[in-house]
DRENLUMTOR-958364 format. One record per residue (C-alpha): chain; residue in three letters; x, y, z. Coordinates in steps of 0.02 Angstrom, whole numbers, plus 50000, padded with zeros to 5 digits. Example, Ala and Ser with C-alpha at 12.3 -4.5 7.8 and 13.67 -1.06 7.14 Angstrom:
# residues 2
{kette = A | rest = ALA | c1 = 50615 | c2 = 49775 | c3 = 50390}
{kette = A | rest = SER | c1 = 50684 | c2 = 49947 | c3 = 50357}
This chain:
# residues 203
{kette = A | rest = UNK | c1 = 50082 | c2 = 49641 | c3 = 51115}
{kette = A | rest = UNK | c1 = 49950 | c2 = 49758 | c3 = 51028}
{kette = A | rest = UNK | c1 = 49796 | c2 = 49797 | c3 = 51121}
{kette = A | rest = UNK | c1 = 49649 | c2 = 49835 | c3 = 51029}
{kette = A | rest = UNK | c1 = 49529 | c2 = 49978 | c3 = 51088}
{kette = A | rest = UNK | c1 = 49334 | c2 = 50009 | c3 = 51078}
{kette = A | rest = UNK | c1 = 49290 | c2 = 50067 | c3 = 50913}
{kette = A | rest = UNK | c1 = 49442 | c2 = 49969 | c3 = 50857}
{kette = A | rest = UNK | c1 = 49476 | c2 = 49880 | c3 = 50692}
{kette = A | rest = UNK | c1 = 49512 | c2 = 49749 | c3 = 50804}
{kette = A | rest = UNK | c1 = 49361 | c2 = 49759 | c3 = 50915}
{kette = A | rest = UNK | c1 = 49259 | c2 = 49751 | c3 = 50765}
{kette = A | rest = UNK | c1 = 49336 | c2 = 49584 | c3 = 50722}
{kette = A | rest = UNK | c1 = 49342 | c2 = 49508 | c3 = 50917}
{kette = A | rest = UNK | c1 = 49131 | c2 = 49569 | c3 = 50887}
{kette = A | rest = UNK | c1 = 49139 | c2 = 49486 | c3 = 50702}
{kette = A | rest = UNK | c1 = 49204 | c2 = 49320 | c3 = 50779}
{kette = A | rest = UNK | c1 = 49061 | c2 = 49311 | c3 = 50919}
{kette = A | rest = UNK | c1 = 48950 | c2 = 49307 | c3 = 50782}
{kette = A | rest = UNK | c1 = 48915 | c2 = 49492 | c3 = 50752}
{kette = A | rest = UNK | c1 = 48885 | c2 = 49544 | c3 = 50550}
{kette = A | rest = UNK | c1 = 48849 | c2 = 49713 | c3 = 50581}
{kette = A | rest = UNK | c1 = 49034 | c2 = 49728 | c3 = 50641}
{kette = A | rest = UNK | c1 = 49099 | c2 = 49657 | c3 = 50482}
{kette = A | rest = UNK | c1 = 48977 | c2 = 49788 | c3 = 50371}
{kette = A | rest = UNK | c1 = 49083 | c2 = 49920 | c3 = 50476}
{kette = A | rest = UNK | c1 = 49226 | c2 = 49848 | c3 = 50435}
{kette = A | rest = UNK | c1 = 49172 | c2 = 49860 | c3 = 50265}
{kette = A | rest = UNK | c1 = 49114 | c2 = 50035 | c3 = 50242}
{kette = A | rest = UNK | c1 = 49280 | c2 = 50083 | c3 = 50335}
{kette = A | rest = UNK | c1 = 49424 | c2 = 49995 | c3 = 50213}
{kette = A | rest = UNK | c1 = 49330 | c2 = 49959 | c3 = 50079}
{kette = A | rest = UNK | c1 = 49388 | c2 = 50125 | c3 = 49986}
{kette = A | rest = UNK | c1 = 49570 | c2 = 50120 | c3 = 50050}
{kette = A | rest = UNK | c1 = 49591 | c2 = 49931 | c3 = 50000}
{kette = A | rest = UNK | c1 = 49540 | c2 = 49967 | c3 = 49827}
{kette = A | rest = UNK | c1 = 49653 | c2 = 50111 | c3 = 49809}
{kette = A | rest = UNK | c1 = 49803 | c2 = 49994 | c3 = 49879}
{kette = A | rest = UNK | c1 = 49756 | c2 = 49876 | c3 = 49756}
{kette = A | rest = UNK | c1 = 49740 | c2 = 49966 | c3 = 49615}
{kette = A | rest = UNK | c1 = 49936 | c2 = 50044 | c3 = 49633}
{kette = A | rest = UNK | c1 = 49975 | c2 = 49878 | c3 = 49609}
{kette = A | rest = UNK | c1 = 49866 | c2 = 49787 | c3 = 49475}
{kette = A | rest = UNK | c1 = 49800 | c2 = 49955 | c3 = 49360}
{kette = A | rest = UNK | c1 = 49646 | c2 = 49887 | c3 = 49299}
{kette = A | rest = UNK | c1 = 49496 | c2 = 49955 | c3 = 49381}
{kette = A | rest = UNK | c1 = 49386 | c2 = 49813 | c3 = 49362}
{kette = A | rest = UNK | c1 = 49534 | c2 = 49697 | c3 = 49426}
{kette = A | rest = UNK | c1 = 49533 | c2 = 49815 | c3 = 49578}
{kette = A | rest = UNK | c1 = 49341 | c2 = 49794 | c3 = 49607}
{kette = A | rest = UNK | c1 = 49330 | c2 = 49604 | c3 = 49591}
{kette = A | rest = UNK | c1 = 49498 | c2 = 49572 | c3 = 49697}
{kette = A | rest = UNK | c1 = 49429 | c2 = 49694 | c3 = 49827}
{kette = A | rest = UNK | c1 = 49287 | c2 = 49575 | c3 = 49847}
{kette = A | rest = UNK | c1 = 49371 | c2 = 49422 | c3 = 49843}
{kette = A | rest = UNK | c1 = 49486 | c2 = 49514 | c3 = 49978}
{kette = A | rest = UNK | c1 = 49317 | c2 = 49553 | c3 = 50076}
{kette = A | rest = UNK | c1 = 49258 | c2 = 49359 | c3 = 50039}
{kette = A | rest = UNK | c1 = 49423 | c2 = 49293 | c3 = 50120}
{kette = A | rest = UNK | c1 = 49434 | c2 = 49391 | c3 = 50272}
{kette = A | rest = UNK | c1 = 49246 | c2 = 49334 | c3 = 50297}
{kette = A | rest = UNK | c1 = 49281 | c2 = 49159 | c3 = 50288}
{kette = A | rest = UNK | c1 = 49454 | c2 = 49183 | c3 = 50395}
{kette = A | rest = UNK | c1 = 49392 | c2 = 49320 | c3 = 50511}
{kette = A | rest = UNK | c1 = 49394 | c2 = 49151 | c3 = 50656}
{kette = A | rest = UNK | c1 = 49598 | c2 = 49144 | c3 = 50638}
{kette = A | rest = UNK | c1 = 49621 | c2 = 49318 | c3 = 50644}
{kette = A | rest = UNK | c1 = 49756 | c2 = 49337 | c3 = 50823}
{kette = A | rest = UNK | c1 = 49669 | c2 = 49489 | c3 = 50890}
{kette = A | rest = UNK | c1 = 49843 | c2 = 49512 | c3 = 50977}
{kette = A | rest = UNK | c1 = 49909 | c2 = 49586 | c3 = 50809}
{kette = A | rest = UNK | c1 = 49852 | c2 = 49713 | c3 = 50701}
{kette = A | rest = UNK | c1 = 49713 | c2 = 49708 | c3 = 50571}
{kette = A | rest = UNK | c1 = 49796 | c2 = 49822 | c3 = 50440}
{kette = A | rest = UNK | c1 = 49939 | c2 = 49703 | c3 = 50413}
{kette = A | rest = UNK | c1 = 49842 | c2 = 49553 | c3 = 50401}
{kette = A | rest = UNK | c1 = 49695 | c2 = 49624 | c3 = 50263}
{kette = A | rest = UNK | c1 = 49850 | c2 = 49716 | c3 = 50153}
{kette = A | rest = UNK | c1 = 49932 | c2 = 49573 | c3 = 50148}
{kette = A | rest = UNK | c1 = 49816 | c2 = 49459 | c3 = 50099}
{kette = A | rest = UNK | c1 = 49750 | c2 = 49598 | c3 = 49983}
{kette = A | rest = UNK | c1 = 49933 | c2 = 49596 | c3 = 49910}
{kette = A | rest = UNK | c1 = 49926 | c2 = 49423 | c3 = 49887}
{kette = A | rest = UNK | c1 = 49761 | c2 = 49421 | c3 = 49786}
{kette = A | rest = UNK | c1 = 49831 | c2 = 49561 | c3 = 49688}
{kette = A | rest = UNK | c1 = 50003 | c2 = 49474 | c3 = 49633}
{kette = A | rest = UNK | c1 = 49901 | c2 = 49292 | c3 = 49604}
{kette = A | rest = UNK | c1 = 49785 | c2 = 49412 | c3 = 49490}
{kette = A | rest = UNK | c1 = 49913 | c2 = 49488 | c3 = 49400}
{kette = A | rest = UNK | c1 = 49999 | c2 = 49316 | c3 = 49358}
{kette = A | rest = UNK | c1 = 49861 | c2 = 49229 | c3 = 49321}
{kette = A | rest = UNK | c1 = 49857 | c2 = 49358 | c3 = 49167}
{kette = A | rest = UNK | c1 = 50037 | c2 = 49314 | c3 = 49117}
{kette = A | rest = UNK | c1 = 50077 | c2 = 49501 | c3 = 49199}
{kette = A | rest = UNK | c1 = 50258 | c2 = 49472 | c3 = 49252}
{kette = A | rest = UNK | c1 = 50225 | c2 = 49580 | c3 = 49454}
{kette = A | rest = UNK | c1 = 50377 | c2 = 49649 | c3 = 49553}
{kette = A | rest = UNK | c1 = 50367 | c2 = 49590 | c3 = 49708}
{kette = A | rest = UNK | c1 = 50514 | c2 = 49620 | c3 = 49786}
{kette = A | rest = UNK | c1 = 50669 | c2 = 49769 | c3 = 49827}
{kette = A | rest = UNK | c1 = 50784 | c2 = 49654 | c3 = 49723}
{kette = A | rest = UNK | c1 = 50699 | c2 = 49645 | c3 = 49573}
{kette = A | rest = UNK | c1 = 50695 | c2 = 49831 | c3 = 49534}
{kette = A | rest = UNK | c1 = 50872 | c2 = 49837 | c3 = 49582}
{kette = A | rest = UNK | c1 = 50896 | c2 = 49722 | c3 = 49445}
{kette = A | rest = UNK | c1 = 50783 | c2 = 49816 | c3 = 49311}
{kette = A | rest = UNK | c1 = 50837 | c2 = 49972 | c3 = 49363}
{kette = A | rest = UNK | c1 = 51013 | c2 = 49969 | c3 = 49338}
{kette = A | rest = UNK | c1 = 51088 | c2 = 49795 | c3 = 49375}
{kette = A | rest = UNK | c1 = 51166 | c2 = 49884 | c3 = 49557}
{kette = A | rest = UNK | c1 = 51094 | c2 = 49879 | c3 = 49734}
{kette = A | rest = UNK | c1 = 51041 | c2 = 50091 | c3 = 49780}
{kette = A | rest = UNK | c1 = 51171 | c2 = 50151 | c3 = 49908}
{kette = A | rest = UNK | c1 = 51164 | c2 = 50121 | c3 = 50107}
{kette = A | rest = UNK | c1 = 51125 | c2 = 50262 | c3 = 50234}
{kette = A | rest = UNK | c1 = 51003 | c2 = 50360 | c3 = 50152}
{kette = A | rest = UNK | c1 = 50829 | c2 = 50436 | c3 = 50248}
{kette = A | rest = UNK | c1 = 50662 | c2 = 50473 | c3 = 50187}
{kette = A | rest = UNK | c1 = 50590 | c2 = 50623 | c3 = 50151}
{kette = A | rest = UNK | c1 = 50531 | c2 = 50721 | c3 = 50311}
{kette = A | rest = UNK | c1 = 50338 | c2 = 50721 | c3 = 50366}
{kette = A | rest = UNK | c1 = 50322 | c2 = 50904 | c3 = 50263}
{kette = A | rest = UNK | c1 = 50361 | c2 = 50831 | c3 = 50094}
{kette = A | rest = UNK | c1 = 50259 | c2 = 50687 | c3 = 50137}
{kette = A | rest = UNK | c1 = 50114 | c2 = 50796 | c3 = 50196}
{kette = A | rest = UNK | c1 = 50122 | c2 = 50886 | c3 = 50041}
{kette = A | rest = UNK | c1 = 50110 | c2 = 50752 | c3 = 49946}
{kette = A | rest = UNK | c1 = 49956 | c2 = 50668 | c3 = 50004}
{kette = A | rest = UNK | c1 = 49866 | c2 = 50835 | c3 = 49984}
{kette = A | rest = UNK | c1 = 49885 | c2 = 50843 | c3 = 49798}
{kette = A | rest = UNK | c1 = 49845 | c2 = 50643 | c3 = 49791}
{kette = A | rest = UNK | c1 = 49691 | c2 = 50713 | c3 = 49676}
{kette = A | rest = UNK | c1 = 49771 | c2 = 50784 | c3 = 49547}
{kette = A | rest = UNK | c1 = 49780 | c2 = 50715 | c3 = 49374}
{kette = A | rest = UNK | c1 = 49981 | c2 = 50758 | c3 = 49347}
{kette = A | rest = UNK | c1 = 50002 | c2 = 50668 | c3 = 49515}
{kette = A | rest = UNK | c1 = 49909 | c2 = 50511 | c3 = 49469}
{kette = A | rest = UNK | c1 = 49975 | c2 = 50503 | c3 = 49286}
{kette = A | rest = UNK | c1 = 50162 | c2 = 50525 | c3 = 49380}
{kette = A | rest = UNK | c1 = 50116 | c2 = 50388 | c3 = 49490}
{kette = A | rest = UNK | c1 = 50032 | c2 = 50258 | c3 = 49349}
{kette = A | rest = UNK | c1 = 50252 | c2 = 50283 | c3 = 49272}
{kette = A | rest = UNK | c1 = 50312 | c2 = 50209 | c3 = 49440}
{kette = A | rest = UNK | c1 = 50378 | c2 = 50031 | c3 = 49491}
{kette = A | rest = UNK | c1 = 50248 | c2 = 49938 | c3 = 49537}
{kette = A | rest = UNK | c1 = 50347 | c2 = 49927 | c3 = 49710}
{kette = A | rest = UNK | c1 = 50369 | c2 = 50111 | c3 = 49736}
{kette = A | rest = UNK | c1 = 50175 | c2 = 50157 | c3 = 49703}
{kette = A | rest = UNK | c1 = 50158 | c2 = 50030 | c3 = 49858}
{kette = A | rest = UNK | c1 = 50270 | c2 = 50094 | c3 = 49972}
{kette = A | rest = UNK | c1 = 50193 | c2 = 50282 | c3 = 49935}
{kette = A | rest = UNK | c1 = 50008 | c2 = 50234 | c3 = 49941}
{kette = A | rest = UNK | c1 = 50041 | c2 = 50118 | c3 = 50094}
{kette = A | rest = UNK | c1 = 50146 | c2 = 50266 | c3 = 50191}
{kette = A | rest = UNK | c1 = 50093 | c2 = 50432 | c3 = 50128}
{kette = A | rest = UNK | c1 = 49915 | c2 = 50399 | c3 = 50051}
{kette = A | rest = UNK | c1 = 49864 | c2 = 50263 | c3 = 50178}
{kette = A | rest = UNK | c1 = 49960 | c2 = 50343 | c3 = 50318}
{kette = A | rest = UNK | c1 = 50036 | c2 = 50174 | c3 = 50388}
{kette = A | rest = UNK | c1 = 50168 | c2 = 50146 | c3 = 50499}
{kette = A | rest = UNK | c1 = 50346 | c2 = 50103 | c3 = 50418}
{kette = A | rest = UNK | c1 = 50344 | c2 = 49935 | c3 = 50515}
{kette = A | rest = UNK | c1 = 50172 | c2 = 49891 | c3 = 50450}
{kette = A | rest = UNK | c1 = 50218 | c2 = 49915 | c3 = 50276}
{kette = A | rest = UNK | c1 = 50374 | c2 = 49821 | c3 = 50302}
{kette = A | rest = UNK | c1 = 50259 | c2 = 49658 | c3 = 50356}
{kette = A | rest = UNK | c1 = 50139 | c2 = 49703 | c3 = 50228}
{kette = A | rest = UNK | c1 = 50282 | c2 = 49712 | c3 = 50086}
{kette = A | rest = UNK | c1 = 50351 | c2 = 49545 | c3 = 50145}
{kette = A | rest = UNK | c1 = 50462 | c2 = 49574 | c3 = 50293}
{kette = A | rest = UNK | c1 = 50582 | c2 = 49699 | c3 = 50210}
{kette = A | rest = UNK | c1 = 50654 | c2 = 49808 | c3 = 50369}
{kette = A | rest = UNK | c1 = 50591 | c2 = 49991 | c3 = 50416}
{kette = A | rest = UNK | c1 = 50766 | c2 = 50053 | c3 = 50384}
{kette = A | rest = UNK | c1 = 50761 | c2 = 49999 | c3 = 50206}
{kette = A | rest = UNK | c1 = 50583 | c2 = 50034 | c3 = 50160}
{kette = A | rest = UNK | c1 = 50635 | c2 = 50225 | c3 = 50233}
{kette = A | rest = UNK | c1 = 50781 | c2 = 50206 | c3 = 50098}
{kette = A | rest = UNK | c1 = 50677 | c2 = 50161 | c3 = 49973}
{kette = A | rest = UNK | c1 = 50558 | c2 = 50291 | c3 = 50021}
{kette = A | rest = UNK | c1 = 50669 | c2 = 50421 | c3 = 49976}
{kette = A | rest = UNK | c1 = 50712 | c2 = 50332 | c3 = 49806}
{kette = A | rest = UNK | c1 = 50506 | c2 = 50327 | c3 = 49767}
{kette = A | rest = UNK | c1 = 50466 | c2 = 50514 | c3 = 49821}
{kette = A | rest = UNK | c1 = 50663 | c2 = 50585 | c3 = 49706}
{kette = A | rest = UNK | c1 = 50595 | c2 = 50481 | c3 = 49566}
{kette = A | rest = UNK | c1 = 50394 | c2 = 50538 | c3 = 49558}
{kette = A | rest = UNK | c1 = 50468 | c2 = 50721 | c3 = 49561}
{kette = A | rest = UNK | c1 = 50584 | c2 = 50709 | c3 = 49424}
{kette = A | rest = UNK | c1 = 50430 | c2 = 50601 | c3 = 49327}
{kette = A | rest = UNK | c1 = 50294 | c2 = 50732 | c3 = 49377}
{kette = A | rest = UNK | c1 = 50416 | c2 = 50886 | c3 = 49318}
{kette = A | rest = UNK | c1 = 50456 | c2 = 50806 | c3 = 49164}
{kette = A | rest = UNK | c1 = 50261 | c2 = 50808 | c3 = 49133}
{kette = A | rest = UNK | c1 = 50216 | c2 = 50992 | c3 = 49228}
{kette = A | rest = UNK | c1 = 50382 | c2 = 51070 | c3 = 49231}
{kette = A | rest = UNK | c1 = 50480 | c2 = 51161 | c3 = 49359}
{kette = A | rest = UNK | c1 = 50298 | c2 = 51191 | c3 = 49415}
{kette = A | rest = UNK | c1 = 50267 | c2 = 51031 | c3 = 49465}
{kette = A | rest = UNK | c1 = 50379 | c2 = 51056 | c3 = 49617}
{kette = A | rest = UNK | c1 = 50253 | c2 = 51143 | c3 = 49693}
{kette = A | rest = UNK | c1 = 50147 | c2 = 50960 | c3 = 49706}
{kette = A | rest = UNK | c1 = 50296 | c2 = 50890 | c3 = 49812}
């Protein structure tokens, strides 16, 4: 079982559900700018971002009485931020993809190869350090919809493997660390075909 700590996202919603709004304001000011980067990996549109992020907010509000303070707060705002963000994106005829399988299929018809790891915490590290820079986010707006997830989620947001695999529906660490390695090879080759052998130096 989880146990939440003071100062806790957690605590902050055990507080929120006895009544306390100050605690949900905190809550607030402390995911409001992460949320709306996770969103916007998957939906594009800046002004989608900022009116699912408050809708997000809105829910969580109304819901914050169900929350099981057992689990983790993360995994239960992402996902319902996820959800928002794929009801939002077909809403506006935008076909999302949601799932491992479907860019197996649009990729090349043929499931990636088993036994394959991530990248190590260096290249990872790396990464997230140049998260500012233009090349970077133009390399990143070329991805899968499903592999800017898994990197903003892992490296950018700096969750767990097993959160993201809730978050992303249930797929299992072991093949979001696969997949991993498939997002990171691919933004390299897409950020040296737009800086050149240079761009290495970003990865």
């Amino acid at each position: 079982m989880y146990e939440r700590g003071p100062g806790s996202d957690e605590e902050l919603v055990g507080r929120c559900q006895g009544g306390d709004y100050a605690a949900f304001e905190e809550l607030y000011r402390r995911h409001h700018r992460p949320i709306m980067a996770y969103i916007n990996q998957i939906v594009r549109d800046y002004d989608g971002t900022a009116c699912i992020a408050q809708d997000v907010f809105m829910k969580v509000f109304e819901h914050v009485d169900r929350f099981d303070l057992s689990r983790r707060f993360t995994t239960w705002f992402y996902t319902i931020a996820r959800n928002a963000a794929i009801d939002w994106l077909q809403a506006r005829n935008r076909r999302p993809m949601v799932s491992f399988s479907d860019l197996d299929r649009d990729e090349d018809g043929s499931r990636e190869p088993p036994g394959l790891q991530a990248p190590g915490v260096a290249i990872e590290a790396t990464l997230a350090r140049a998260e500012s820079t233009a090349i970077l986010g133009a390399a990143l707006a070329e991805m899968p919809q499903i592999y800017r997830e898994i990197i903003e989620l892992v490296v950018f947001q700096d969750l767990s493997y097993e959160q993201a695999s809730q978050i992303l529906g249930g797929v299992s660490p072991g093949t979001l660390r696969s997949r991993m390695f498939h997002a990171l090879r691919r933004l390299r080759v897409v950020i040296e075909e737009r800086a050149g052998p240079g761009g290495r130096d970003l990865m």
